[in-house]
Backbone of each chain as ProteinMPNN parsed JSONL, in Angstrom:
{"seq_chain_A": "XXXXXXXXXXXXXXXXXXXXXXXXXXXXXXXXXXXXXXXXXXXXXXXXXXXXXXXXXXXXXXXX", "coords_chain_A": {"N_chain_A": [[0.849, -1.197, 0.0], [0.11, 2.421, -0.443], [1.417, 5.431, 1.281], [0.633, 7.889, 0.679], [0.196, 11.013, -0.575], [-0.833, 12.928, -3.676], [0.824, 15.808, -4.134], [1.091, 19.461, -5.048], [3.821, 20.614, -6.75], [5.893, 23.823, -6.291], [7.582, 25.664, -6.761], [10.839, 25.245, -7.858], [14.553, 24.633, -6.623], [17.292, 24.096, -7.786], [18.11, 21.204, -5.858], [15.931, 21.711, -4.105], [12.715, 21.587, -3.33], [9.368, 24.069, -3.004], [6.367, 22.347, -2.236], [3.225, 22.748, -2.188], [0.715, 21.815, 0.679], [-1.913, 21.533, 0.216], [-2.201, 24.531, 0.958], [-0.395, 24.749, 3.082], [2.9, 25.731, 2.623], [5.399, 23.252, 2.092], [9.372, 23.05, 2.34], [10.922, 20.679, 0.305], [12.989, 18.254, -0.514], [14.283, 17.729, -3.587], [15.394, 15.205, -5.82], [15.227, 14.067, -7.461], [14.519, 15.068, -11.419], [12.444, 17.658, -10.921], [9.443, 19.76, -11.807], [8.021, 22.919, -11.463], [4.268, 23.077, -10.879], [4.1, 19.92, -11.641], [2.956, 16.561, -9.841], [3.203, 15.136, -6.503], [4.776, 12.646, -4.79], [5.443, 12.639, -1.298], [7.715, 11.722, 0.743], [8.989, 11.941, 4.357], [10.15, 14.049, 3.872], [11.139, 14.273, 1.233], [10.985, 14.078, -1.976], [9.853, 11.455, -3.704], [8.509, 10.018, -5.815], [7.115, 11.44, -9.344], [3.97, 11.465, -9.931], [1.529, 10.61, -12.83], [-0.962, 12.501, -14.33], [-3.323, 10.592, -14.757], [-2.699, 8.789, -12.676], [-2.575, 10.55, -10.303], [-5.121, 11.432, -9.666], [-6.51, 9.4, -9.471], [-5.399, 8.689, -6.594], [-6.155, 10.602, -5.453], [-9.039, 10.011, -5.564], [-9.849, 7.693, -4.716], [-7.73, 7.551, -2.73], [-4.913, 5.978, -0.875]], "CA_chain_A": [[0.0, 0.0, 0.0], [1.05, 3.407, -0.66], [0.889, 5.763, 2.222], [1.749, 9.383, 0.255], [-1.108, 11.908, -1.225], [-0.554, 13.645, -4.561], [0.823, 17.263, -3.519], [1.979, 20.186, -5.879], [5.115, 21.819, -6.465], [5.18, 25.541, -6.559], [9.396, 25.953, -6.9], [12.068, 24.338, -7.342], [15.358, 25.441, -6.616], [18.156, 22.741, -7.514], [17.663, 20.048, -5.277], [15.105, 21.761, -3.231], [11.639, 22.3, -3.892], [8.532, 23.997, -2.418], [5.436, 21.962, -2.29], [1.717, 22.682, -1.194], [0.507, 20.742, 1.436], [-3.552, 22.231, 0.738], [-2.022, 25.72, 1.542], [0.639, 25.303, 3.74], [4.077, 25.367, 1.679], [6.956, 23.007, 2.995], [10.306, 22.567, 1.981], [11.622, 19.285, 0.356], [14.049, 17.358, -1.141], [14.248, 16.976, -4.883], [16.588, 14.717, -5.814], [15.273, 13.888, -9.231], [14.124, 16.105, -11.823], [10.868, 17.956, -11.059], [8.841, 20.818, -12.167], [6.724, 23.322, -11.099], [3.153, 21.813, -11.33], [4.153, 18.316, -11.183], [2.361, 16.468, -8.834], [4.453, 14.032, -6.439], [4.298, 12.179, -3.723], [6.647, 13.112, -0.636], [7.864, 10.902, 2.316], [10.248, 11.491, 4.735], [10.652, 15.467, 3.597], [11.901, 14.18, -0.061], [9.751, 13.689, -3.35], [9.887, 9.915, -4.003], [8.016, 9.753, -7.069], [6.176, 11.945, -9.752], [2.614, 11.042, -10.601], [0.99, 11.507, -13.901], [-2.447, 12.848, -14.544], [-4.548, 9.657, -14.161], [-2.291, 8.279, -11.109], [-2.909, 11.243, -9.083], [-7.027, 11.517, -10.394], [-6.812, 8.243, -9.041], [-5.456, 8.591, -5.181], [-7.67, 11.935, -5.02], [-10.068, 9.839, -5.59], [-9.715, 6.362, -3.985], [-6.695, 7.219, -1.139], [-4.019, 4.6, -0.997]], "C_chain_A": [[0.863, 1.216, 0.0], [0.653, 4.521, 0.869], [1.473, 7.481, 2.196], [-0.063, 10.135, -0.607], [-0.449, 12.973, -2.606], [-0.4, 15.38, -3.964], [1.481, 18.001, -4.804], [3.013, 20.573, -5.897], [4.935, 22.967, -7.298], [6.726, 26.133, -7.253], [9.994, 25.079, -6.68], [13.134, 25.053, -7.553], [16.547, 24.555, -5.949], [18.141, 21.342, -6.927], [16.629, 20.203, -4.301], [14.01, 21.904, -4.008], [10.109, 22.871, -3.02], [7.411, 23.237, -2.923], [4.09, 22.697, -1.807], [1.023, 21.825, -1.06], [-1.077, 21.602, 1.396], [-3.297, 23.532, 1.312], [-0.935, 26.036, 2.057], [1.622, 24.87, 3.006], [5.31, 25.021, 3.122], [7.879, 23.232, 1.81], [10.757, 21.261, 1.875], [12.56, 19.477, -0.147], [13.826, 17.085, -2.505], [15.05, 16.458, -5.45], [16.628, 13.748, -6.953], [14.23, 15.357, -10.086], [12.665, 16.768, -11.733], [10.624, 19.307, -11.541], [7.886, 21.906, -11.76], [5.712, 22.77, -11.597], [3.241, 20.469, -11.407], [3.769, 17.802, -9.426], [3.293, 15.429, -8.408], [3.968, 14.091, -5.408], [5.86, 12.29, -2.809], [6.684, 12.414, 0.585], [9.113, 11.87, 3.09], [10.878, 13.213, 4.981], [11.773, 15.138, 1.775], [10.737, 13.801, -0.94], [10.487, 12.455, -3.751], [9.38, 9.264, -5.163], [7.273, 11.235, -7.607], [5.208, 11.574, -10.342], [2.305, 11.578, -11.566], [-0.266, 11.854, -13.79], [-3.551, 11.429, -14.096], [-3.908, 9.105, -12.626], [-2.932, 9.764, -9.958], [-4.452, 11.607, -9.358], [-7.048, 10.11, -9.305], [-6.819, 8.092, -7.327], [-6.018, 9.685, -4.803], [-9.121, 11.026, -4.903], [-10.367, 8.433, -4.597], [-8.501, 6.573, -2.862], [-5.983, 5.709, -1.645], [-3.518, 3.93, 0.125]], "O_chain_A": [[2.048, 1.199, 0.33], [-0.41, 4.308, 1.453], [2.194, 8.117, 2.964], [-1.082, 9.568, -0.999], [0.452, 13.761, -2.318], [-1.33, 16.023, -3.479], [2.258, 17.39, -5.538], [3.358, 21.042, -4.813], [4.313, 23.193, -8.336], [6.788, 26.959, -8.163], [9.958, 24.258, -5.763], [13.119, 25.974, -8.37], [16.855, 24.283, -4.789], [18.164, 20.38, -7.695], [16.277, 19.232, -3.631], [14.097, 22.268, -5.18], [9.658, 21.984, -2.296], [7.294, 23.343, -4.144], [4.239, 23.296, -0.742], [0.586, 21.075, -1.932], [-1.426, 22.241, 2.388], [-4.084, 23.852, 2.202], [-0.353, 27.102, 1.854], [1.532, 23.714, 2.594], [5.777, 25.576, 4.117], [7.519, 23.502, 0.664], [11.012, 20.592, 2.877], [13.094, 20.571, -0.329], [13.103, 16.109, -2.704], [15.853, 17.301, -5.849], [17.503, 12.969, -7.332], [13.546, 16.242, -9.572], [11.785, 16.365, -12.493], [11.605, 20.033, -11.695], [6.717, 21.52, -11.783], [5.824, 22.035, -12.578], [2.199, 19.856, -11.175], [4.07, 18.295, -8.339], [4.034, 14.828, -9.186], [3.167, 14.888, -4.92], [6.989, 12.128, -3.271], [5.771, 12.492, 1.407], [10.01, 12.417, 2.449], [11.685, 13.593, 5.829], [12.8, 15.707, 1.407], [9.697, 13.273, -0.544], [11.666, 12.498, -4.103], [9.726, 8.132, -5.499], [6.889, 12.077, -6.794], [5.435, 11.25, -11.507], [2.515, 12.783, -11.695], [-0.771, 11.293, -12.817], [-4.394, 11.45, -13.199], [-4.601, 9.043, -11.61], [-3.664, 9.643, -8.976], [-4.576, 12.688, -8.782], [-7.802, 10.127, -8.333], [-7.766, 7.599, -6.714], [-6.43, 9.711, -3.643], [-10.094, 11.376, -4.236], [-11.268, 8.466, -3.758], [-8.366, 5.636, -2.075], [-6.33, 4.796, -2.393], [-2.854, 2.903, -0.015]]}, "seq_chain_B": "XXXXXXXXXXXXXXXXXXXXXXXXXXXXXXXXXXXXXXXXXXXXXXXXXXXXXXXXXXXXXXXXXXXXXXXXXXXXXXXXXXXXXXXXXXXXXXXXXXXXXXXXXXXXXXXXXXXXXXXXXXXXXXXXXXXXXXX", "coords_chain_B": {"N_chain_B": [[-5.096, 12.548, 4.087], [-4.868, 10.533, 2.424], [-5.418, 7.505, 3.36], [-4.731, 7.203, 5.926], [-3.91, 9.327, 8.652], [-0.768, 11.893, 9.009], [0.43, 11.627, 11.535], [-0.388, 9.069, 12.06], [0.864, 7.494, 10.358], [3.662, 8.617, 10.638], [3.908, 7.19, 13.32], [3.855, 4.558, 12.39], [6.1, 4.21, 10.5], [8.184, 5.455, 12.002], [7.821, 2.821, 14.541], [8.333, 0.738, 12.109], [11.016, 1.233, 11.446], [13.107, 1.932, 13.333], [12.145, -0.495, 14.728], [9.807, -0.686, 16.721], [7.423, -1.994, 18.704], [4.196, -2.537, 18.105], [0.408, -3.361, 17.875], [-1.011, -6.043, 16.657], [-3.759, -5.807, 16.439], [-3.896, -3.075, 14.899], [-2.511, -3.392, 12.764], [-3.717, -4.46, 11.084], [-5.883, -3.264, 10.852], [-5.205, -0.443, 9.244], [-3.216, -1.746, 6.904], [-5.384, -3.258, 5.729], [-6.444, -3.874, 3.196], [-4.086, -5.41, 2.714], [-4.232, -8.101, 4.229], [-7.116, -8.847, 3.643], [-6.519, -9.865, 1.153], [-4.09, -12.004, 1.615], [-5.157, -13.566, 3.389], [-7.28, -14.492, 1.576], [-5.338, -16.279, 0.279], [-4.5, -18.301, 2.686], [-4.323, -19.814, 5.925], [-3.445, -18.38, 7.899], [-2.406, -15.141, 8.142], [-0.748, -14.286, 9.915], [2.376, -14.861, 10.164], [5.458, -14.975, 9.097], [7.094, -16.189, 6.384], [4.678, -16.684, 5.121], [3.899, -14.038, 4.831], [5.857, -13.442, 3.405], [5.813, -14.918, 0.868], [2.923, -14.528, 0.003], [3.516, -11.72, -0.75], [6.217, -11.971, -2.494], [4.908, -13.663, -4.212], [2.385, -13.947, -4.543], [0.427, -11.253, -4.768], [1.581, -9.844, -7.054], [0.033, -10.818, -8.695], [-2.406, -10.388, -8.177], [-2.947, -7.494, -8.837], [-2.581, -7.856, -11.141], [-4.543, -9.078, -12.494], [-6.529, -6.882, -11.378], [-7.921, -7.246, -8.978], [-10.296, -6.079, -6.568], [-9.413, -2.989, -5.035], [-7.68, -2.325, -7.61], [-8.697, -2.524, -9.635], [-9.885, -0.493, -11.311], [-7.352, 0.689, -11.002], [-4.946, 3.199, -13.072], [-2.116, 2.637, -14.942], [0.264, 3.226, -13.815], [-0.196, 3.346, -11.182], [-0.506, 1.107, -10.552], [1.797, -0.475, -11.308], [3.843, 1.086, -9.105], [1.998, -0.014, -7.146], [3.082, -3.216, -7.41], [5.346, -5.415, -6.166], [8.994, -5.686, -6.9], [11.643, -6.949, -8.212], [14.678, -5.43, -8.037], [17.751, -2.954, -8.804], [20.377, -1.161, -7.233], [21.421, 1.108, -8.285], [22.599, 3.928, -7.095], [23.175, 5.767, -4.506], [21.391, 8.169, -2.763], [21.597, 10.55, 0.477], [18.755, 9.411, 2.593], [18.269, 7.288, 0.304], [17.913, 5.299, -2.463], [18.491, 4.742, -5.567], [16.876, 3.072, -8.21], [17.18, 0.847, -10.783], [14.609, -1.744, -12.395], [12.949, -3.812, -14.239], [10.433, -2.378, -15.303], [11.382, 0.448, -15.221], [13.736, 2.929, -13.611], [13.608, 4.002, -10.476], [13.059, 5.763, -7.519], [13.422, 4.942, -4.199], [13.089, 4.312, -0.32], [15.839, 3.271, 1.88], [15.492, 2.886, 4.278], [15.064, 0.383, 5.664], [16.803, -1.34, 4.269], [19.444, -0.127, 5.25], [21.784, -1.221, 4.576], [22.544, -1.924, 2.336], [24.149, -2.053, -0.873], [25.754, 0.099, -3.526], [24.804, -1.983, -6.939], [23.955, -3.865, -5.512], [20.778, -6.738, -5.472], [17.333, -5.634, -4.637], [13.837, -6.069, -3.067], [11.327, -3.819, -3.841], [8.796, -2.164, -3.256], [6.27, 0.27, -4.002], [7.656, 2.98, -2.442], [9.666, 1.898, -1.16], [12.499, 0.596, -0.164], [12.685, -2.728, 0.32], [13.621, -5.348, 1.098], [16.514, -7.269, 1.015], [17.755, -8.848, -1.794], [18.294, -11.809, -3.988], [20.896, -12.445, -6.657], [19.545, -13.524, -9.144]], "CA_chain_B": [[-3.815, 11.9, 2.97], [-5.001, 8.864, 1.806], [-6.385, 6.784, 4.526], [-4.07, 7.199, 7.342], [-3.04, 11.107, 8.754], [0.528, 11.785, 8.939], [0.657, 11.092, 13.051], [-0.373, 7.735, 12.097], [2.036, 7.314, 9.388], [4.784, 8.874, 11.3], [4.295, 6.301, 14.181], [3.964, 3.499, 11.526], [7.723, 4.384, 10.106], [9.095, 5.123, 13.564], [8.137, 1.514, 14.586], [9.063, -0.137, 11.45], [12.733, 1.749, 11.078], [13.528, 1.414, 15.016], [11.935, -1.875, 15.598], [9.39, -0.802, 18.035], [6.182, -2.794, 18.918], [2.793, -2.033, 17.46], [-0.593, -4.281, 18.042], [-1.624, -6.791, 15.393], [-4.82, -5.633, 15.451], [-4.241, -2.057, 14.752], [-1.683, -3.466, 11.511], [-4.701, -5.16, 10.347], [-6.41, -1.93, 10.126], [-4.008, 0.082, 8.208], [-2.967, -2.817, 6.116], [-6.801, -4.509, 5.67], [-6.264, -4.441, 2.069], [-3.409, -6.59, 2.354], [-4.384, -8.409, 5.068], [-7.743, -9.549, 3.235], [-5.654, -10.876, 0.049], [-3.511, -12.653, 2.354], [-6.513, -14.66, 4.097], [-7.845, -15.431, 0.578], [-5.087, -17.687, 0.066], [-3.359, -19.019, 3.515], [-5.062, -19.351, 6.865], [-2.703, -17.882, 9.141], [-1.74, -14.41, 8.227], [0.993, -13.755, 10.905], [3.329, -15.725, 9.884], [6.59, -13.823, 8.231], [6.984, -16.769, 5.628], [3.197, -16.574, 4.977], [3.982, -12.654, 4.36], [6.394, -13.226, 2.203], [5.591, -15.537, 0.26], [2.343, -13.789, -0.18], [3.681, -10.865, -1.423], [6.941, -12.289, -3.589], [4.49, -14.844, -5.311], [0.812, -13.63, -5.144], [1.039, -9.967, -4.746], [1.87, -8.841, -8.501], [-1.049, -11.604, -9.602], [-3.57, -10.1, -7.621], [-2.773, -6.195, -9.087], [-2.623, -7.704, -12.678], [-6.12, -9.621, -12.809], [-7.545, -6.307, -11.43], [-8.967, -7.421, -8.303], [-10.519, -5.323, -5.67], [-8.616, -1.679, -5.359], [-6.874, -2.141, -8.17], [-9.803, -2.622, -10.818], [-9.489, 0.932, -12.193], [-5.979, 1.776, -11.137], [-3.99, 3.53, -13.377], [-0.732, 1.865, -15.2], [1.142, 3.913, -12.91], [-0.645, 2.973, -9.657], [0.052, -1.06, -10.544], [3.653, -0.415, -11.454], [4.045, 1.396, -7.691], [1.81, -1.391, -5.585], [3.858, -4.241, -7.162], [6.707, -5.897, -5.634], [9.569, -5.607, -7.872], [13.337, -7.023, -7.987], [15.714, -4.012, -8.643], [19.337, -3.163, -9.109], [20.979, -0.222, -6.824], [22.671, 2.061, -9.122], [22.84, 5.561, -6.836], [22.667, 6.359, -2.968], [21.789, 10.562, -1.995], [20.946, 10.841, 1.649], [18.501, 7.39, 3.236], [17.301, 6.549, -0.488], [18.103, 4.193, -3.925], [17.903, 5.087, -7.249], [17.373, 1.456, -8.023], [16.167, 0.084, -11.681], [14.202, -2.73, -12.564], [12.147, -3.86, -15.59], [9.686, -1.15, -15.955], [12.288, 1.494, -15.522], [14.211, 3.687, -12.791], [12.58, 4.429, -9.536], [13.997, 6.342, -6.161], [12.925, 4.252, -2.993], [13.658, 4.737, 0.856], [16.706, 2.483, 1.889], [15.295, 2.586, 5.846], [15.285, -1.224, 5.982], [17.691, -2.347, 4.157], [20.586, 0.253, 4.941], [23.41, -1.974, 4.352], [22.88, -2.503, 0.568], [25.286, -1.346, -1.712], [25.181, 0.132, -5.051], [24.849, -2.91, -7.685], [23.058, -5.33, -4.899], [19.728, -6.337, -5.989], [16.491, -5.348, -4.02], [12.451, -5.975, -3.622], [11.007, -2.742, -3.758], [7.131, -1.475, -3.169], [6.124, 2.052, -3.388], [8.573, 4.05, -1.718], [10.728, 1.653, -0.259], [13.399, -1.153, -0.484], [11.765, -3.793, 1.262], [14.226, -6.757, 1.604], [17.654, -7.86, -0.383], [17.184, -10.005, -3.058], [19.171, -12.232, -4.802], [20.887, -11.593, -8.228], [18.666, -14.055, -9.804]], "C_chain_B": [[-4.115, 10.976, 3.395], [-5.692, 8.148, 3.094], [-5.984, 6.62, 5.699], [-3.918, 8.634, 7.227], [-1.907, 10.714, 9.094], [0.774, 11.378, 10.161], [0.586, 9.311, 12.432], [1.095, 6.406, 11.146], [3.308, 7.392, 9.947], [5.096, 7.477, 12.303], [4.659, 4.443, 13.335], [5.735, 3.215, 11.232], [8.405, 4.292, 11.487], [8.658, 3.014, 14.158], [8.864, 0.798, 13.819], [10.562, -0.028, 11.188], [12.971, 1.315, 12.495], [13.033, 0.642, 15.866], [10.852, -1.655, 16.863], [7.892, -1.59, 18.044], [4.612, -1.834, 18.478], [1.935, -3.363, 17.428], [-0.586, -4.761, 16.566], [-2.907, -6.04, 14.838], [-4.941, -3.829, 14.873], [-3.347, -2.196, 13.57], [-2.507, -3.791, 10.533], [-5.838, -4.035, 9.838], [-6.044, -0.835, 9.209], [-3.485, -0.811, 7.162], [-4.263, -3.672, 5.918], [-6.742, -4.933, 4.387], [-5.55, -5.341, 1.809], [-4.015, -7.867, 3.351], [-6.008, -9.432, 4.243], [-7.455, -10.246, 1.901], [-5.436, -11.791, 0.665], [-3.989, -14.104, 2.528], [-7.159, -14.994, 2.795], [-6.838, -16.669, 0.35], [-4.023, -18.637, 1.186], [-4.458, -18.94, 4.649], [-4.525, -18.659, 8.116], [-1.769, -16.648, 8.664], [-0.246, -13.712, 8.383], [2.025, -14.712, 10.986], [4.76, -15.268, 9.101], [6.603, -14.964, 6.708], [5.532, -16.848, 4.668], [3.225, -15.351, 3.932], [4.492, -12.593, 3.416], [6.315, -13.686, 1.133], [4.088, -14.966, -0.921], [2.905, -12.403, -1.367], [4.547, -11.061, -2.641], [5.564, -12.92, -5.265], [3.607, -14.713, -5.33], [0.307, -12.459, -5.738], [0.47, -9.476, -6.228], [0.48, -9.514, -9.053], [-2.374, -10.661, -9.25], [-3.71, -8.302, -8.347], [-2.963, -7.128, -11.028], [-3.954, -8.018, -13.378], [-7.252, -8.419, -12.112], [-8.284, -6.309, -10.398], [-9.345, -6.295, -7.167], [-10.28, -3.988, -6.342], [-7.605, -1.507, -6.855], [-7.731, -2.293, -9.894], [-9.666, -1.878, -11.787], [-8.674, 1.878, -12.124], [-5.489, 1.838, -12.283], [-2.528, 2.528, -14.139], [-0.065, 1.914, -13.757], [1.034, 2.978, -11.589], [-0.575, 1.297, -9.538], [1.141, -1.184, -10.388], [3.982, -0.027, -9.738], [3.748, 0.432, -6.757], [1.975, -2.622, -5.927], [5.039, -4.544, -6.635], [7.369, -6.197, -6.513], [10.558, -5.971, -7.392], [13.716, -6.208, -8.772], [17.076, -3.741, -7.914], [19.386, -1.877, -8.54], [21.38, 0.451, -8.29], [22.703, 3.212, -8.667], [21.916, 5.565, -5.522], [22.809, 7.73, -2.978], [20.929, 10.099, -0.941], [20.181, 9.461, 1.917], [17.906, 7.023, 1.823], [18.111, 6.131, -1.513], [17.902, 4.77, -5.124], [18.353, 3.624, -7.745], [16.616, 1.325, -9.753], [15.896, -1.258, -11.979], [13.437, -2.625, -14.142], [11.607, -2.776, -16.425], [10.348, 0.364, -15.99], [12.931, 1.746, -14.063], [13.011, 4.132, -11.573], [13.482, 4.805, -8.17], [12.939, 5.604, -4.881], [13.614, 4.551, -1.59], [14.749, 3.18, 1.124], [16.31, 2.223, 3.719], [15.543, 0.869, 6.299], [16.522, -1.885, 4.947], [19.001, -0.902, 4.1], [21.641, -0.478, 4.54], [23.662, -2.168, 3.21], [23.548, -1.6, -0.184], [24.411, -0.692, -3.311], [25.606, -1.558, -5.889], [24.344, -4.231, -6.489], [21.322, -5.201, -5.237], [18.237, -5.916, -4.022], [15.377, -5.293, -3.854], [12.466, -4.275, -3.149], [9.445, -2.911, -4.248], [6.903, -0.187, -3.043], [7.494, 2.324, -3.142], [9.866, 3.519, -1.373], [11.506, 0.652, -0.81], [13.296, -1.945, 0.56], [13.251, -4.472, 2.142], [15.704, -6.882, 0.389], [17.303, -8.638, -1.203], [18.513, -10.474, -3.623], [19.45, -12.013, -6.078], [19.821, -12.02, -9.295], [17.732, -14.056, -10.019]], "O_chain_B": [[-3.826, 10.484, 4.486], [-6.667, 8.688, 3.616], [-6.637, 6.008, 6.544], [-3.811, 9.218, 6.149], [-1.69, 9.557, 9.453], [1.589, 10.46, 10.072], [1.55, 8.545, 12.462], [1.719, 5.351, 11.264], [4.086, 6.443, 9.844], [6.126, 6.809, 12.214], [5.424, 3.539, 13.673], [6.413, 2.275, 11.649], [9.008, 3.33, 11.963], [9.509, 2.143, 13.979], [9.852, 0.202, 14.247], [11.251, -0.969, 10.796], [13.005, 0.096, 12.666], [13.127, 0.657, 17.094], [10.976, -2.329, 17.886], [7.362, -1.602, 16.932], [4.294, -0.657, 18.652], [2.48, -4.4, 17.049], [-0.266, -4.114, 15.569], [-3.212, -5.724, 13.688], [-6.027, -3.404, 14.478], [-3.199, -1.087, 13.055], [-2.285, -3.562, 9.344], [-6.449, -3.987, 8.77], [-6.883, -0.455, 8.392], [-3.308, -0.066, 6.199], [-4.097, -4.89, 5.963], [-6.917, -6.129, 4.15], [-5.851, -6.163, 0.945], [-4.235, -8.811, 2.592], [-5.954, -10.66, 4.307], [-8.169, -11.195, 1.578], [-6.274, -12.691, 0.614], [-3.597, -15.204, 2.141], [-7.752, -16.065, 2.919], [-7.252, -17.824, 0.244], [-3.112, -19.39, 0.84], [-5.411, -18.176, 4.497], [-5.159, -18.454, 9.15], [-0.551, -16.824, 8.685], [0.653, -13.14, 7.768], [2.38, -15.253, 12.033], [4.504, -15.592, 7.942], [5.997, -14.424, 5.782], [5.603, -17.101, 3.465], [2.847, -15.37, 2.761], [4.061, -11.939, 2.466], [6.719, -12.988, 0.203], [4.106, -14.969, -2.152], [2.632, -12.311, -2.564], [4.153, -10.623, -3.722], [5.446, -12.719, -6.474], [3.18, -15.338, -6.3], [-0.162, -12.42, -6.876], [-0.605, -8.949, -6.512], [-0.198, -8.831, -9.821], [-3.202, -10.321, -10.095], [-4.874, -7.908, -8.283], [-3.618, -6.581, -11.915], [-4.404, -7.513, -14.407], [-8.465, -8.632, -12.133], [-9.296, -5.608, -10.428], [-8.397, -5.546, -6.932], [-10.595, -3.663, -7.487], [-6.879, -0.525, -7.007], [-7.227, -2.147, -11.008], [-9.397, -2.241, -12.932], [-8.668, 3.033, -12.549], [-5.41, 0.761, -12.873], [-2.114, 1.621, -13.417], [0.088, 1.045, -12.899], [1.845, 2.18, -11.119], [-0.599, 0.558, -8.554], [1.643, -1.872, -9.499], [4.404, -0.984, -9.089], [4.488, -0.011, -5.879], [1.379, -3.461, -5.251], [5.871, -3.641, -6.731], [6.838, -6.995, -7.285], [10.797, -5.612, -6.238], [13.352, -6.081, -9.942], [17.429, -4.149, -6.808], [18.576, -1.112, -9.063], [21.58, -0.243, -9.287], [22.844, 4.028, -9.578], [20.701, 5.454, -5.363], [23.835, 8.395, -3.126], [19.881, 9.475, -1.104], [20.744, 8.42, 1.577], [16.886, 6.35, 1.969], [19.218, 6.668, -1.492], [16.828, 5.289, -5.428], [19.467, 3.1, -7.762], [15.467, 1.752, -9.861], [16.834, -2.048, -11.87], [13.393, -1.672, -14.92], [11.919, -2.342, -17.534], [9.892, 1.282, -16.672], [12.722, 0.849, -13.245], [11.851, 4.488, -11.779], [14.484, 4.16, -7.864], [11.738, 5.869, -4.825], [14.737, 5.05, -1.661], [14.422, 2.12, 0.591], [16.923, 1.344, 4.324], [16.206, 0.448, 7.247], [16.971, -3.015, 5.137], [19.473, -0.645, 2.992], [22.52, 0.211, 4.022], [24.774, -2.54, 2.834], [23.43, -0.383, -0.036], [23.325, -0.838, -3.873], [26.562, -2.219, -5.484], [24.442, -5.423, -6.777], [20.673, -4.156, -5.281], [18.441, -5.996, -2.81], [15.041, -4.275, -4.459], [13.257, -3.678, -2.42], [8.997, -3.526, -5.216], [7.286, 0.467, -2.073], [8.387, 1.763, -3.776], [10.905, 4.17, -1.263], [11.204, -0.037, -1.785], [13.854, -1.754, 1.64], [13.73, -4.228, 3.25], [15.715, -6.591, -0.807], [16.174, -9.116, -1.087], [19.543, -9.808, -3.728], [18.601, -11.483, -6.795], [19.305, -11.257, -10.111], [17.285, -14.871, -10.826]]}, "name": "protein", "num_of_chains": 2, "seq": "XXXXXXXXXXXXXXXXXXXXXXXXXXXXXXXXXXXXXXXXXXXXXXXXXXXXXXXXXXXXXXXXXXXXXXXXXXXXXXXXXXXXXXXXXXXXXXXXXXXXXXXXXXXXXXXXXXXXXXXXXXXXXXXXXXXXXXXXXXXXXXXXXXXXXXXXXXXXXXXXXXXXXXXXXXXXXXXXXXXXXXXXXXXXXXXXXXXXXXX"}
């Protein structure tokens, strides 16, 4: 099971990037290539994967 | 987020990284999805051999025929909740940049710190489960 929620990124800035957490912006870890607007899933304080369009439609909608 | 909040999650990881004790029946709630696979084909759950076996060898079957949660996942979302053997190639900070079949994927190394680059590894979601052999 997965235990991560599709979140945005707003900036990135080298290996960092901000996310929004529903409003509140953290600071992660990017430590592969991401983009503003790419949606990703973040453990730990690091982005661990990026989801595409139907994957994250999907745990918005069903949770994992 | 998703069906657990992060407290719950948090304590989840803190047990499983530093070994600490957590009830059966509150694993069985957080894990029910696996937990009712499981019991379709063994009768005794809690069993680590049971578990694993389960997951190495039923696991990927049960995500490919569609059943349950996984009916109208996504490519994506199959590729993530199978159990995969994969090849280190790149440690930054506790995680893997490990590939396997379907491509490249970054996973947490919490359980299996000791693995090197070029040792192989199961991997689920996020993490690197267990070592694996090269084969």
């Amino acid at each position: 099971m997965c235990l991560a929620y599709p979140i945005k990124v707003v900036e990135v800035n080298k290996d960092e990037a901000i996310v929004d957490y529903g409003g509140e912006f953290r600071k992660v870890m990017a430590l592969d290539n991401v983009s503003p607007g790419d949606f990703v899933l973040v453990q730990n304080g690091i982005i661990i994967e990026v989801v595409n369009k139907e994957a994250k439609e999907f745990l918005k909608e069903h949770g994992c | 987020m998703g069906e657990i909040d992060e407290s719950t999650f948090e304590k989840l990881r803190d047990c499983a990284v530093n070994l600490k004790p957590i009830s059966r029946e509150e694993l069985e709630k957080i894990f029910h999805r696996a937990f009712e696979k499981i019991k379709k084909y063994y009768d005794d759950p809690w069993k680590i051999e049971i578990i694993s076996d389960y997951f190495k060898n039923k696991h990927n079957g049960e995500i490919d025929r569609g059943e349950g949660y996984y009916h109208d996942a996504p490519i994506m979302i199959r590729k993530l909740s199978k159990v995969h053997k994969a090849r280190i190639l790149d440690k930054k900070l506790n995680t893997f940049l490990v590939e396997y079949p379907e491509g490249n994927r970054r996973v947490f190394n919490d359980f299996v710190p000791e693995a090197k680059i070029g040792d192989h590894v199961f991997i689920h979601f996020g993490y690197a489960v267990e070592m694996a052999s090269e084969k």
